[in-house]
C-alpha positions in Angstrom: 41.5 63.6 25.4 43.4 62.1 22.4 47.4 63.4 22.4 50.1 62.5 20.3 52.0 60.0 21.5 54.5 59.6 18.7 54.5 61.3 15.0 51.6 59.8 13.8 49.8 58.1 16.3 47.4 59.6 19.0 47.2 57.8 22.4 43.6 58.0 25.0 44.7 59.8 28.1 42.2 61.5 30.8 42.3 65.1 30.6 45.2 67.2 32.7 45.4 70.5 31.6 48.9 71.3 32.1 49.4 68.1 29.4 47.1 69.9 26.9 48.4 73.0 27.3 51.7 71.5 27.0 50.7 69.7 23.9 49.4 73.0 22.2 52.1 74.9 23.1 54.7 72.4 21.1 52.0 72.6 18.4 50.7 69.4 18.8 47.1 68.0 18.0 44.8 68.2 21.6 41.3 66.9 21.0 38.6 66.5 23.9 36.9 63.6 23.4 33.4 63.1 26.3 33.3 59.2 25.9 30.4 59.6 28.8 28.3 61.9 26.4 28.8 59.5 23.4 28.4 56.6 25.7 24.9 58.0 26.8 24.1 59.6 23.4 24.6 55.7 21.9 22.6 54.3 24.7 19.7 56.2 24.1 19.5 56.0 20.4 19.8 52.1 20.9 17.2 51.9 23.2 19.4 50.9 26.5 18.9 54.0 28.7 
C-alpha cells in the first residue's frame, strides 16, 4: 500500500491494517496497490507467463 510519508510524498509499505486505518483516520491518502496482480497482469500481456 502507498502512505504518506511526509506532506507530499507517498512511501511503498506492505499492508498493516492498523497503519491504514491509522492513516485514514488522520485523513491521509491510503491506496492498495497488488504489485503481484500487475506483476502477473504485465507478464502475460508480454508473453513471459
Amino acid at each position: 500500500m502507498l502512505l504518506q510519508a511526509q506532506e507530499r510524498s507517498l512511501k511503498v509499505v506492505e499492508f498493516d491494517r492498523k497503519k491504514a486505518i491509522a492513516s485514514l483516520d488522520e485523513g491521509k491518502p491510503v491506496i492498495p496497490v497488488w504489485l503481484d496482480e500487475i506483476y502477473q497482469k504485465l507478464a502475460l500481456k508480454l508473453g513471459k507467463s
